[in-house]
C-alpha positions in Angstrom: 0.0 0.0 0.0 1.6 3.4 -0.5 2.3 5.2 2.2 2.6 2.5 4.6 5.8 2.4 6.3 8.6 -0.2 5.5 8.9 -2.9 7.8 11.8 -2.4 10.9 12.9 -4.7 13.6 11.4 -4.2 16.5 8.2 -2.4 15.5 5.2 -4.9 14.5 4.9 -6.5 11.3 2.9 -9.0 9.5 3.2 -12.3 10.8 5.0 -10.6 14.6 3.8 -8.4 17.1 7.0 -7.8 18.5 8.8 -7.3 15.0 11.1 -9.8 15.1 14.3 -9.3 12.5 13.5 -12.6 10.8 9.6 -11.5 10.1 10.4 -7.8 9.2 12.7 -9.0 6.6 10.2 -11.6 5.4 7.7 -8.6 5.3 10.0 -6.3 3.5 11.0 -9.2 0.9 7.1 -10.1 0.7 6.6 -7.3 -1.2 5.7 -7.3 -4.8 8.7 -6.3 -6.7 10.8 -6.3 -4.0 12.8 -9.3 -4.8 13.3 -9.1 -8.5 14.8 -5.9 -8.1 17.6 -7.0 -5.3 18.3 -10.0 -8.1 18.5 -7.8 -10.7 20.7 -5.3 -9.0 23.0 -8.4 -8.3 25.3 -7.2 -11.2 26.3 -3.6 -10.1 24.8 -0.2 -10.9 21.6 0.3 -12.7 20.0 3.2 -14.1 16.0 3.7 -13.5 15.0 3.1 -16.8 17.2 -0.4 -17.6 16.2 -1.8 -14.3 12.3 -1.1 -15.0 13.3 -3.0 -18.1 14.5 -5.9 -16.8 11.7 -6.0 -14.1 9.4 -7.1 -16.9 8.4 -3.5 -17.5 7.2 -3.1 -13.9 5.0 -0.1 -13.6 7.3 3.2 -12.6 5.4 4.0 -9.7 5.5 1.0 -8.1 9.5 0.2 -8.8 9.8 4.0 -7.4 8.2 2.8 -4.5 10.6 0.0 -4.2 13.5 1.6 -4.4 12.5 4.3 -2.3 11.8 1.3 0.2 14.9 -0.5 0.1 16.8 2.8 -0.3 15.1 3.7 3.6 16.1 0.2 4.7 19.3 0.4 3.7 19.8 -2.4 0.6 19.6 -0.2 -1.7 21.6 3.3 -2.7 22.0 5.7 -5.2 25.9 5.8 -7.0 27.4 7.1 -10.4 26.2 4.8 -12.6 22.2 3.9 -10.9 20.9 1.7 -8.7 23.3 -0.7 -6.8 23.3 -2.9 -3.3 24.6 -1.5 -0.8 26.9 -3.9 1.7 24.0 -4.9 3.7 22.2 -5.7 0.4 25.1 -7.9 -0.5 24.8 -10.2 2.3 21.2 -10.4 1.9 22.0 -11.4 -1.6 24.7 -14.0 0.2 21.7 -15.0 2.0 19.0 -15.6 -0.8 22.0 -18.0 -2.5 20.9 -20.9 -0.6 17.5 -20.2 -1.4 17.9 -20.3 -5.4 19.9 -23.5 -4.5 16.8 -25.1 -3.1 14.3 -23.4 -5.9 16.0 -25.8 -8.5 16.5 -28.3 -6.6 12.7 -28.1 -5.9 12.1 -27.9 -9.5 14.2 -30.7 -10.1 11.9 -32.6 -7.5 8.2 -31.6 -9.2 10.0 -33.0 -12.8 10.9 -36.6 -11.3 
């Protein structure tokens, strides 16, 4: 929704009353958009326009929003070229790596 507030440790959040780091990252990653635009910053700097791009032609508002939100929880920031992760955004990319593992591995699974 816009205008609601990003989710914080700490302060409540879907899923935890007590805002638990765990469920306010879950919260902020839960959000449409959210995730596709960590992965595709995964590369380095991105300007606006090429990142909308390869977001599937996301809606500007809605990646502005985004980035505005991951910019406030600091995963995202603003350099030369873009767009890019900030070191905190890098080890939450670390983090989803494991994931993707177990996403194909799952796939794998729903083939056999």
């Amino acid at each position: 929704m816009p205008g609601e507030p990003i989710p914080r440790p700490g302060r409540p959040v879907r899923g935890s009353e007590t805002g638990r780091p765990l469920m306010a990252a879950l919260d902020l990653l839960g959000r449409r958009w959210t995730l596709r635009v960590i992965w595709e910053l995964r590369q380095g700097d991105v300007g606006f326009r090429e990142l909308r791009r390869r977001c599937e032609l996301m809606s500007s508002s809605v990646l502005a929003t985004r980035l505005a939100e991951l910019t406030e929880a600091r995963i995202v920031e603003t350099g030369g070229e873009g767009y890019r992760l900030t070191p905190l955004g890098e080890r939450l990319l670390d983090a989803l790596h494991p994931l993707e593992k177990w996403g194909l591995a799952w796939e794998k699974a729903l083939r056999e």
